[in-house]
ROGU-241758 format. One line per 10 residues: number of its first residue (from 1); their letters; for each residue x, y, z of N, C-alpha, C. Coordinates in pm, 1 decimal. Each point is the difference from the previous one (the first is absolute). Layout:
NUM> a> X/Y/Z/X/Y/Z/X/Y/Z  ...
END
This chain:
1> xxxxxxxxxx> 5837.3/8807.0/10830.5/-33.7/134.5/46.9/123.5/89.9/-7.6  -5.5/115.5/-103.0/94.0/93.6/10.2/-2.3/53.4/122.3  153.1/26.1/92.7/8.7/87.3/136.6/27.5/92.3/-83.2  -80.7/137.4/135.3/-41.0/162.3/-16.1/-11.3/23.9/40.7  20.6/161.2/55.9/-29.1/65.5/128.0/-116.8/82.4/-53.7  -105.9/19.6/33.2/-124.5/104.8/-85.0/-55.3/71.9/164.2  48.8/130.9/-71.5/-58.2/120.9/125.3/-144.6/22.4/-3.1  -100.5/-48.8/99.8/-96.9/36.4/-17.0/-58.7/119.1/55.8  96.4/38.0/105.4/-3.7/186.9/31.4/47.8/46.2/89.0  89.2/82.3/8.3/108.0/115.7/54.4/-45.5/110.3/40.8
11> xxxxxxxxxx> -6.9/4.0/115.6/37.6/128.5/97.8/131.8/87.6/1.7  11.2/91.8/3.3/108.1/74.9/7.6/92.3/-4.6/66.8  -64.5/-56.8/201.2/79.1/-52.9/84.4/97.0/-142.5/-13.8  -14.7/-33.3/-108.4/36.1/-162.5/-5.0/126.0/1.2/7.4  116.3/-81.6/51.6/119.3/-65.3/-5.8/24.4/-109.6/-130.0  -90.5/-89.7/38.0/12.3/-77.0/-109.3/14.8/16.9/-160.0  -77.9/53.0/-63.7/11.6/50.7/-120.9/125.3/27.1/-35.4  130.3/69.2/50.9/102.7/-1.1/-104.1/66.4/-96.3/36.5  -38.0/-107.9/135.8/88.5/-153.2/-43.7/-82.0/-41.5/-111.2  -86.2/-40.3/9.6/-63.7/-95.8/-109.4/37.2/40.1/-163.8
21> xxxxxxxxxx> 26.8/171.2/22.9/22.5/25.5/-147.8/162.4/-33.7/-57.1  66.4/-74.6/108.5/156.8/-17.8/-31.2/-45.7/-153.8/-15.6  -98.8/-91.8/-27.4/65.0/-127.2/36.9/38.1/-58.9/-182.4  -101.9/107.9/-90.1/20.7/-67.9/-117.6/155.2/-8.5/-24.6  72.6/84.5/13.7/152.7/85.0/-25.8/119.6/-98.8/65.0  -70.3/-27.2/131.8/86.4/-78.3/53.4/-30.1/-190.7/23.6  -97.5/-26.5/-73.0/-76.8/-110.5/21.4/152.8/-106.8/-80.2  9.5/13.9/-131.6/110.9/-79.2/-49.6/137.4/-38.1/89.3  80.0/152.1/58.7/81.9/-48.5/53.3/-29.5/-97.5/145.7  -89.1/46.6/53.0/-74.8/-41.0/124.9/27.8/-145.7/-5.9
31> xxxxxxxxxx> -68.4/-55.5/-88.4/-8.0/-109.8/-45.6/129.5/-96.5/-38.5  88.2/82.1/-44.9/146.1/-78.1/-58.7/69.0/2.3/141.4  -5.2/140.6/84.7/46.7/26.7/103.7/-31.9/-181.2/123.5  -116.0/-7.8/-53.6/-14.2/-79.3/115.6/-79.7/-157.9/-22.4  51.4/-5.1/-122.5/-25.6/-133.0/-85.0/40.1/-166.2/91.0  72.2/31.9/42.3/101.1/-141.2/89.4/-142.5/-31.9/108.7  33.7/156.8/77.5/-124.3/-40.8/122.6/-120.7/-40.2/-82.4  -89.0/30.1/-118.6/-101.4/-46.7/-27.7/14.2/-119.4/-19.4  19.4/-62.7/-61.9/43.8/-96.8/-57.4/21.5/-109.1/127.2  78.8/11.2/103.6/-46.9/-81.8/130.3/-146.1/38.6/100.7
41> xxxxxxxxxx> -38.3/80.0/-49.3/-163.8/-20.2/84.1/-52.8/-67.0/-107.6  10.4/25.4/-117.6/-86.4/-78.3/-95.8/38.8/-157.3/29.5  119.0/-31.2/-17.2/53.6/-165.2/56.8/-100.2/-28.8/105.4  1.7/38.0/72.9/-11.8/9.1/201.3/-194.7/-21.5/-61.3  -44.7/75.4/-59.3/-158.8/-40.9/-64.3/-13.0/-76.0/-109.6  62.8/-61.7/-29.4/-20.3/-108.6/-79.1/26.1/-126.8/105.7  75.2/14.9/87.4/35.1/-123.6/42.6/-138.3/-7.1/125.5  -35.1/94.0/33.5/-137.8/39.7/97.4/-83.5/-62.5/-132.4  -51.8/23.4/-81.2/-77.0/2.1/-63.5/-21.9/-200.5/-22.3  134.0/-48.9/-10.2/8.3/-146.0/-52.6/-61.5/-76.9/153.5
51> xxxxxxxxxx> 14.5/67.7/115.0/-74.9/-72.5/90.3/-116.1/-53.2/-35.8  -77.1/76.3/-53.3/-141.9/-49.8/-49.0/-123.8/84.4/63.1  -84.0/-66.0/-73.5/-147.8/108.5/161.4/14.0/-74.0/139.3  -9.5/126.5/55.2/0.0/-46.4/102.5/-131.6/133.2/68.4  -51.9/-102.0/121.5/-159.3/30.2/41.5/50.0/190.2/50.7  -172.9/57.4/-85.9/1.5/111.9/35.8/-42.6/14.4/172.8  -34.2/152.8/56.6/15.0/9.3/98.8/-193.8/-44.2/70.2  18.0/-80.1/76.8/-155.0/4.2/8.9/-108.1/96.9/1.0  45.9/105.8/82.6/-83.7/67.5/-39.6/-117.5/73.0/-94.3  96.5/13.5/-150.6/-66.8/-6.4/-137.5/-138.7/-34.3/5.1
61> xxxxxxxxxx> -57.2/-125.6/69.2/-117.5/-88.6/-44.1/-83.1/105.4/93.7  41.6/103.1/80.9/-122.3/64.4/45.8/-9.9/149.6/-16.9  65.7/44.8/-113.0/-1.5/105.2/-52.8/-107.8/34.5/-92.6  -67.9/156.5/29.6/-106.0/-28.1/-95.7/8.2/110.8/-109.7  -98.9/-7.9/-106.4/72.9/80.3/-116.3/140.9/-41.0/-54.7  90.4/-112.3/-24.9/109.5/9.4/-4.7/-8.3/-20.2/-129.6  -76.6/-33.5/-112.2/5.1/17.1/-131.2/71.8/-139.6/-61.9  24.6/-92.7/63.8/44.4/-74.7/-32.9/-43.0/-127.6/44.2  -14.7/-134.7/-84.2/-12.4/-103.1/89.2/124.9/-85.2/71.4  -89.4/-38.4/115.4/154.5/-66.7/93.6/-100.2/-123.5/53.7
71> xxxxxxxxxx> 52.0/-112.7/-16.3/-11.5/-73.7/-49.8/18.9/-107.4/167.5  -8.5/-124.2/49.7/-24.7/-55.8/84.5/181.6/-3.2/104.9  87.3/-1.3/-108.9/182.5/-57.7/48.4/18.2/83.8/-126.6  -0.1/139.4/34.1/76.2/102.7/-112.3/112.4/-21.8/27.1  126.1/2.8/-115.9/105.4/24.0/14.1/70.4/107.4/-125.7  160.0/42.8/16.7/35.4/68.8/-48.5/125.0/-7.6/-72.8  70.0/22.2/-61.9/144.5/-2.7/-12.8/82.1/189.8/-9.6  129.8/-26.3/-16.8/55.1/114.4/-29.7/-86.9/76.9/-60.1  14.4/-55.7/-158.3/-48.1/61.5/-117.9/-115.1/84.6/28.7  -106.0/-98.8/86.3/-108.1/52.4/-87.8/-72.2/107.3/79.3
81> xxxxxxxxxx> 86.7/28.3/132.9/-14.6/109.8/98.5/128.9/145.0/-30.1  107.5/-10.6/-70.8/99.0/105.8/0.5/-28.8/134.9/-67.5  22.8/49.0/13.2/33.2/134.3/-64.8/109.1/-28.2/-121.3  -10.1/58.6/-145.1/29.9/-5.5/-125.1/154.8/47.5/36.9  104.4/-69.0/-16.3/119.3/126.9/-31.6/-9.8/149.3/-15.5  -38.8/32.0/-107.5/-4.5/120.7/-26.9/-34.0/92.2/111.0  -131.0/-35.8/75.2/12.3/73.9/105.6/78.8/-11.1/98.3  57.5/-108.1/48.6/80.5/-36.5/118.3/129.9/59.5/9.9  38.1/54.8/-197.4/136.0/74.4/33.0/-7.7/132.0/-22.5  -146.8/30.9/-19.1/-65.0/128.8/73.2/35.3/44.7/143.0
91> xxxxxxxxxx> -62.5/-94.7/45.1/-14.9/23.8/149.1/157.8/-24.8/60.8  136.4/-18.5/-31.6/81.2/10.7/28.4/87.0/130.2/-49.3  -51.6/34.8/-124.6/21.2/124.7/-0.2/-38.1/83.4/71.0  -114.7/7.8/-7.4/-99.8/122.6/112.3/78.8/13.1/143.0  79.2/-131.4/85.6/48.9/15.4/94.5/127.8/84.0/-23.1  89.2/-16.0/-123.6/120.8/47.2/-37.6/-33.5/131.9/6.3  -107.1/74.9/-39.9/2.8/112.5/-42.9/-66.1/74.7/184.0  -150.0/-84.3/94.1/22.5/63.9/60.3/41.0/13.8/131.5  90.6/-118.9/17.5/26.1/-7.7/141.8/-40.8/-19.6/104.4  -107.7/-90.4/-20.5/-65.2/32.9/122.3/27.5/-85.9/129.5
101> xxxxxxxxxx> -42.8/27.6/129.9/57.9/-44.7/122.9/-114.6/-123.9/-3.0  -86.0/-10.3/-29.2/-82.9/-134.8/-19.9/-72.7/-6.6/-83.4  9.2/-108.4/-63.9/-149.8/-59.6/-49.2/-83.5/-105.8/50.4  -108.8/1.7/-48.0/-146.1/-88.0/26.7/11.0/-69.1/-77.9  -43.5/-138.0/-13.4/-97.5/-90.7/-75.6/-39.4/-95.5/63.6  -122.5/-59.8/-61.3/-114.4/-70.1/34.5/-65.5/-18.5/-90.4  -31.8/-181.9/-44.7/83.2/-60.8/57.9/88.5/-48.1/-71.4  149.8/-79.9/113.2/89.4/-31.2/-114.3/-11.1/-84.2/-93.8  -80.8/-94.2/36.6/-32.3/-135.2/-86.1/125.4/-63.5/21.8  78.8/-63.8/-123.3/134.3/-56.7/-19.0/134.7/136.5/44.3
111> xxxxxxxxxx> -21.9/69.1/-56.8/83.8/104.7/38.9/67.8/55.7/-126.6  -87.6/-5.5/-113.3/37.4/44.0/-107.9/31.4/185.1/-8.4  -120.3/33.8/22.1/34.9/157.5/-25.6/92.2/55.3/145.0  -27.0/-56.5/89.4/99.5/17.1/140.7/172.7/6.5/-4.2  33.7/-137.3/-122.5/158.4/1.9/-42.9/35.4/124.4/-34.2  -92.6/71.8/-126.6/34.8/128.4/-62.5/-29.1/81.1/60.5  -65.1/59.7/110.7/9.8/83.4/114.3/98.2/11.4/24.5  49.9/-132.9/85.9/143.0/8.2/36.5/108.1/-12.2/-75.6  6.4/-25.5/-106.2/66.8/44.1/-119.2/40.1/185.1/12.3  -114.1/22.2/-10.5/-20.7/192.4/41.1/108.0/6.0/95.2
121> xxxxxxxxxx> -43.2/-33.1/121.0/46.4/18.8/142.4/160.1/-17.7/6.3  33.7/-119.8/-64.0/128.0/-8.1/-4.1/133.2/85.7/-87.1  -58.2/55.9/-94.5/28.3/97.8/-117.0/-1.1/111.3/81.0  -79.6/40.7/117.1/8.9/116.2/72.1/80.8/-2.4/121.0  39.6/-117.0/23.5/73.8/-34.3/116.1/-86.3/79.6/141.4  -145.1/-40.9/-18.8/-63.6/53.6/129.8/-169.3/-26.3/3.3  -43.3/14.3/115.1/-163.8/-47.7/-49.9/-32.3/-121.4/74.7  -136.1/-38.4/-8.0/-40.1/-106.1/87.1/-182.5/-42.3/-100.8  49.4/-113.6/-1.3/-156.8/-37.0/-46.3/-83.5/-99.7/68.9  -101.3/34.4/54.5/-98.1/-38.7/113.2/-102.4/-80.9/-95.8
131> xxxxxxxxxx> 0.9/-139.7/-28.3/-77.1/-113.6/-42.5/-89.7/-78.8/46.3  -118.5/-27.0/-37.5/-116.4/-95.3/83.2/-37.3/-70.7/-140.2  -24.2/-146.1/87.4/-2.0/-126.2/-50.8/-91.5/-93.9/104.9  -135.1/-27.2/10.7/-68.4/-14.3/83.4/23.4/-190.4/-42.3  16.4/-30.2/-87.2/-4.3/-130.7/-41.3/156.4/-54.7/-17.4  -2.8/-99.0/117.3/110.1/-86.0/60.2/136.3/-72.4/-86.9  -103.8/-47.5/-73.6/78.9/-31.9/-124.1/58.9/81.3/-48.9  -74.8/97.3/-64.9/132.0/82.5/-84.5/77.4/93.1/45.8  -110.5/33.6/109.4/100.9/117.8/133.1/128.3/-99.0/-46.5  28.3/-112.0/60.5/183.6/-66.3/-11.8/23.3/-25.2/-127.6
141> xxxxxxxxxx> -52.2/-5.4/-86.3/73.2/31.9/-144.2/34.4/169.6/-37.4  -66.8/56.4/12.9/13.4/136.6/23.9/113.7/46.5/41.7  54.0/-12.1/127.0/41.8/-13.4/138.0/179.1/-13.0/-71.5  34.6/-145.8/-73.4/103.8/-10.5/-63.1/36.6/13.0/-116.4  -161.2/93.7/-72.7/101.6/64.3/-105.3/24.4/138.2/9.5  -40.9/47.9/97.4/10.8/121.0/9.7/173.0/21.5/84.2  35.3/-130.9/102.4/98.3/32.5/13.3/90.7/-36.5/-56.2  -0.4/-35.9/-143.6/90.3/-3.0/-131.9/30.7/127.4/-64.0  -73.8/67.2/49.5/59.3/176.6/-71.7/6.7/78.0/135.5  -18.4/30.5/97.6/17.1/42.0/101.9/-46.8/-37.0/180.7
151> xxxxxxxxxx> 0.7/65.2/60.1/14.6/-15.8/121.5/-76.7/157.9/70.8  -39.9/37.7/-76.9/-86.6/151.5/53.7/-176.0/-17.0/-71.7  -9.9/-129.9/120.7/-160.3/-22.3/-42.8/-51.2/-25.8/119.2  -106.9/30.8/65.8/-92.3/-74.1/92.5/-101.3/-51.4/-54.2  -18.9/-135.9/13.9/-107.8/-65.9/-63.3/-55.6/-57.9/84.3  -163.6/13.1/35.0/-41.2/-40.3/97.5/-148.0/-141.5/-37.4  35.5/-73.4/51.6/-132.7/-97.7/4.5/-119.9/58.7/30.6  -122.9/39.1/-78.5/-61.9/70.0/15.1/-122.5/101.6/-74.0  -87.8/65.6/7.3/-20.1/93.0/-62.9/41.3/109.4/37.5  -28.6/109.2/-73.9/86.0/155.7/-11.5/-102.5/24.9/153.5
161> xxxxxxxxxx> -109.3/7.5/-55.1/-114.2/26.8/119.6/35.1/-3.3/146.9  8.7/-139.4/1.0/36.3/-66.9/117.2/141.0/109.6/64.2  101.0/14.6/-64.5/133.2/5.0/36.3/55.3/144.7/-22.0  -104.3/98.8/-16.8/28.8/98.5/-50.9/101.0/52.2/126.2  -8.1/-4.5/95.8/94.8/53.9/132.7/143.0/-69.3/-75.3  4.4/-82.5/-32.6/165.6/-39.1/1.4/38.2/110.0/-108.9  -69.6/79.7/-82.4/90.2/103.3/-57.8/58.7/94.9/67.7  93.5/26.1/-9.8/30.0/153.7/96.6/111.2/69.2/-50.3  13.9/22.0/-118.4/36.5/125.2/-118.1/-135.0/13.2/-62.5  24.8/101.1/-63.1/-79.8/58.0/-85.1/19.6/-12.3/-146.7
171> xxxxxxxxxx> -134.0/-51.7/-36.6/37.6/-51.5/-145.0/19.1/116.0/-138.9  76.4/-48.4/-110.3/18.2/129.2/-75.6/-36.8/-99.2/-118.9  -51.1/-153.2/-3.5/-17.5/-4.7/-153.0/-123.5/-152.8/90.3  -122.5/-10.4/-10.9/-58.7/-108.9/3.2/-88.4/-77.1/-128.5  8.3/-134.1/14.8/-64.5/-51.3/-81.0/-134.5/-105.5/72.0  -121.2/14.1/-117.0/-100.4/-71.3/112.2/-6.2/-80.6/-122.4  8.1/-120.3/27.7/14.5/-140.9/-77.9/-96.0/-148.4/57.5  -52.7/35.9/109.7/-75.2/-113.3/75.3/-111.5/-24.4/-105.1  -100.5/6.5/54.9/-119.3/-72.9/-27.6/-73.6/91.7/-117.3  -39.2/6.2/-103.8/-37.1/165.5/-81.6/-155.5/-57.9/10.8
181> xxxxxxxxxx> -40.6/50.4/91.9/-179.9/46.5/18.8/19.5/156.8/56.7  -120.0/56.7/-34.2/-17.1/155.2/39.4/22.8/19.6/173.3  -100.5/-105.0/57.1/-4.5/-67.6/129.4/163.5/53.0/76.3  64.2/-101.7/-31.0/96.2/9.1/24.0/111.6/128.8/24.1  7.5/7.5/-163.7/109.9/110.2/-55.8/-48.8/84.7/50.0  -130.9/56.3/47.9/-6.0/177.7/51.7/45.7/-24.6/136.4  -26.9/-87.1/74.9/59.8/-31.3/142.8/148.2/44.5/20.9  38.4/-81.5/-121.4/185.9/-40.9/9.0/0.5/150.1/-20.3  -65.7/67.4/-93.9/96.3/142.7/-55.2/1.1/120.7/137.9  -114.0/-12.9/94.3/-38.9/76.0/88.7/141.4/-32.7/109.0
191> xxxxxxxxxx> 16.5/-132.5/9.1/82.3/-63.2/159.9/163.9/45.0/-60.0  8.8/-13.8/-155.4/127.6/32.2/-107.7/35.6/121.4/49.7  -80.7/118.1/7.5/22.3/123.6/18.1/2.8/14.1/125.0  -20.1/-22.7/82.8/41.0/-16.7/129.5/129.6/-0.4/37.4  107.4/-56.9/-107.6/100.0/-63.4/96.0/94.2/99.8/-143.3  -50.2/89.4/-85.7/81.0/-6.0/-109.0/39.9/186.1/41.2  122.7/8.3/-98.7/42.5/126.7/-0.7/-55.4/83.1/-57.0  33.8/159.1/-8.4/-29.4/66.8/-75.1/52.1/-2.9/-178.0  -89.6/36.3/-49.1/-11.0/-55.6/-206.7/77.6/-115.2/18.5  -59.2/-142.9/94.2/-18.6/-112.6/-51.8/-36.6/-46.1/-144.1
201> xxxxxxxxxx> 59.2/-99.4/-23.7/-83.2/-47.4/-102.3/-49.4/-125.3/39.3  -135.0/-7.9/-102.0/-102.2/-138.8/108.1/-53.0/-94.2/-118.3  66.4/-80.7/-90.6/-35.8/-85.0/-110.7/-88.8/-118.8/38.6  -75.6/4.8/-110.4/-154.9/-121.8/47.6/36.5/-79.4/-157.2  53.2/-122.5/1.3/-28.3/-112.5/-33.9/-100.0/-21.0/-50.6  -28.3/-98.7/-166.5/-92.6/-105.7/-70.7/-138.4/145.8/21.2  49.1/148.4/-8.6/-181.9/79.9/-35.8/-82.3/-100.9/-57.3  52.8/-68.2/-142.4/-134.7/-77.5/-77.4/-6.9/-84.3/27.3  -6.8/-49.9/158.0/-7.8/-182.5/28.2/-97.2/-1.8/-41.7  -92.9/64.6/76.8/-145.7/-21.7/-35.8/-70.6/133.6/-23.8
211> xxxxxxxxxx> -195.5/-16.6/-1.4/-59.7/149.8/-39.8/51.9/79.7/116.2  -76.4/-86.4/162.1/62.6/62.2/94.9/94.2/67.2/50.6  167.1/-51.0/-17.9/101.1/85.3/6.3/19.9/92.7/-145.6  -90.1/-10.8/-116.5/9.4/132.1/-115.9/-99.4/95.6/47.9  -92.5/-70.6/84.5/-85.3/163.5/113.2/122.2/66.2/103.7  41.5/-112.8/43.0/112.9/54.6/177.3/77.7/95.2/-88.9  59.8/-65.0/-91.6/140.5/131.7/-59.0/-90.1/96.5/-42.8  -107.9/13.2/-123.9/-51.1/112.5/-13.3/-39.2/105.6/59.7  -31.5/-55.4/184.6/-93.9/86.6/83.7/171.1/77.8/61.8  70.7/-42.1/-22.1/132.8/-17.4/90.4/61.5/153.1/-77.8
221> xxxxxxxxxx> -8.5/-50.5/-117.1/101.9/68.2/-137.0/-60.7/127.6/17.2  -131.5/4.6/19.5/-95.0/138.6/-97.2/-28.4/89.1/152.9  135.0/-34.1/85.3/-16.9/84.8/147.0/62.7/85.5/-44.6  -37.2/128.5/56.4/122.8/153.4/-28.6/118.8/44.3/92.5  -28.7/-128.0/104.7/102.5/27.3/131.2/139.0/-14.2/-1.1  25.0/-71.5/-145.0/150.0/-46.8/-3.8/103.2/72.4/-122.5  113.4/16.6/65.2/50.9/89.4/-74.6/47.6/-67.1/-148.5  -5.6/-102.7/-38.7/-17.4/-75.8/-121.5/-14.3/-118.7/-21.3  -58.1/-94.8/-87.1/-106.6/-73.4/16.0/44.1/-81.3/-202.1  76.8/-119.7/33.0/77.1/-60.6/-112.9/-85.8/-164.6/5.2
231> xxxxxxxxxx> 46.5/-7.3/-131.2/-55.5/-149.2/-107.6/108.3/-65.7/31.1  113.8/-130.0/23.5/111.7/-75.3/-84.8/-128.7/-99.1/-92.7  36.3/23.8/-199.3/-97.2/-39.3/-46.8/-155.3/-12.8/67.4  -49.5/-146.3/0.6/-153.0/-5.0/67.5/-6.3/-71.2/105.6  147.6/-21.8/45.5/-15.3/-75.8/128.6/-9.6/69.2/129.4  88.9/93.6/12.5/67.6/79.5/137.6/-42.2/88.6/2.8  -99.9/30.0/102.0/-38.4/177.9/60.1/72.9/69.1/90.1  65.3/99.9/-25.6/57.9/46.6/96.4/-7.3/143.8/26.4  -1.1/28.3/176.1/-79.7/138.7/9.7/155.2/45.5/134.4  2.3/182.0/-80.4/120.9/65.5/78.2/-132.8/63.5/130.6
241> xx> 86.7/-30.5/123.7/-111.2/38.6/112.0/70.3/141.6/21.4  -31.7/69.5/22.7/47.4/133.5/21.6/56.4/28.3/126.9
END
């Protein structure tokens, strides 16, 4: 999958739009700039990854619509739950460029896209990223790789749901990564905005898991409420809240 940023529509009010239009320009050095640190989260997920599967979170087996089969003793590894590079040193850019005093995600899984958050965070020398990990197991794998790149994380055993009180900044960049049913994701995006700043940005994870989450992003995307409303390629929806 080629990474891309594709504008699917701009408001006049938007912030975002002239970061996103600097990342082609600065994407190369970005990258050389900060090659060493990649290169140890990538280690740090490979060596997560060689653990093996290990059991998903129970819950799964009573999810409905989830588009997928899950199976009696599902399990998982690194691999086959992470986020692609390409985006992950996205999303550490995006922190470089906007500073923000927190981010969201949910959930962490292993703690793949969470490293490059804090990757962000640390490049800014400021920030806090508020993590839920409802499943035990990887909550503590999570847990120590995240404090291999920093120390400005709260990661909580848990769902987001459950724990939404332990936030208390205001978020300026969230990601909803849990469970991708419609079910779900409109919940998370409603309780998301709750706790988030003004022209947040609010990225939704795997749109084409299934038909279901290619209805959730569509119904999501084709709202007029947000001051801009972006593709990364066909994976990542992401909407500027005004």
């Amino acid at each position: 999958m080629v990474f891309r940023i594709r504008k699917l529509r701009v408001r006049g009010d938007s912030q975002i739009a002239d970061v996103f239009a600097r990342f082609e320009r600065q994407k190369e050095a970005f990258l050389a700039d900060n090659a060493a640190v990649f290169e140890e989260i990538e280690a740090t997920i490979k060596h997560t990854n060689d653990l093996g599967k290990l059991p998903l979170w129970e819950e799964y087996k009573n999810v409905e619509n989830y588009g997928r089969v899950i199976d009696d003793n599902p399990k998982r590894r690194m691999q086959d739950v992470r986020t692609k590079a390409e985006f992950c040193q996205f999303y550490t850019w995006l922190v470089s460029q906007m500073k923000p005093n927190a981010v969201l995600e949910f959930g962490a899984a292993f703690g793949a896209s969470g490293m490059y958050w804090l990757a962000g965070l640390n490049i800014c020398n400021r920030g806090k990223m508020y993590s839920f990990e409802p499943n035990e197991i990887w909550n503590s794998i999570a847990q120590s790789n995240f404090d291999t790149v920093s120390d400005r994380h709260v990661l909580t055993l848990g769902t987001f749901e459950d724990n939404i009180g332990l936030i208390t900044d205001k978020v300026n960049i969230a990601l909803i990564d849990a469970i991708h049913t419609r079910d779900f994701v409109v919940k998370q995006f409603e309780l998301v905005r709750s706790v988030a700043d003004k022209g947040a940005l609010v990225l939704f994870d795997d749109i084409n898991f299934s038909d279901d989450m290619k209805a959730c992003w569509s119904e999501i995307s084709q709202s007029d409420e947000f001051a801009s409303v972006w593709q990364l390629s066909s994976r990542v929806g992401i909407v500027e809240l005004p």
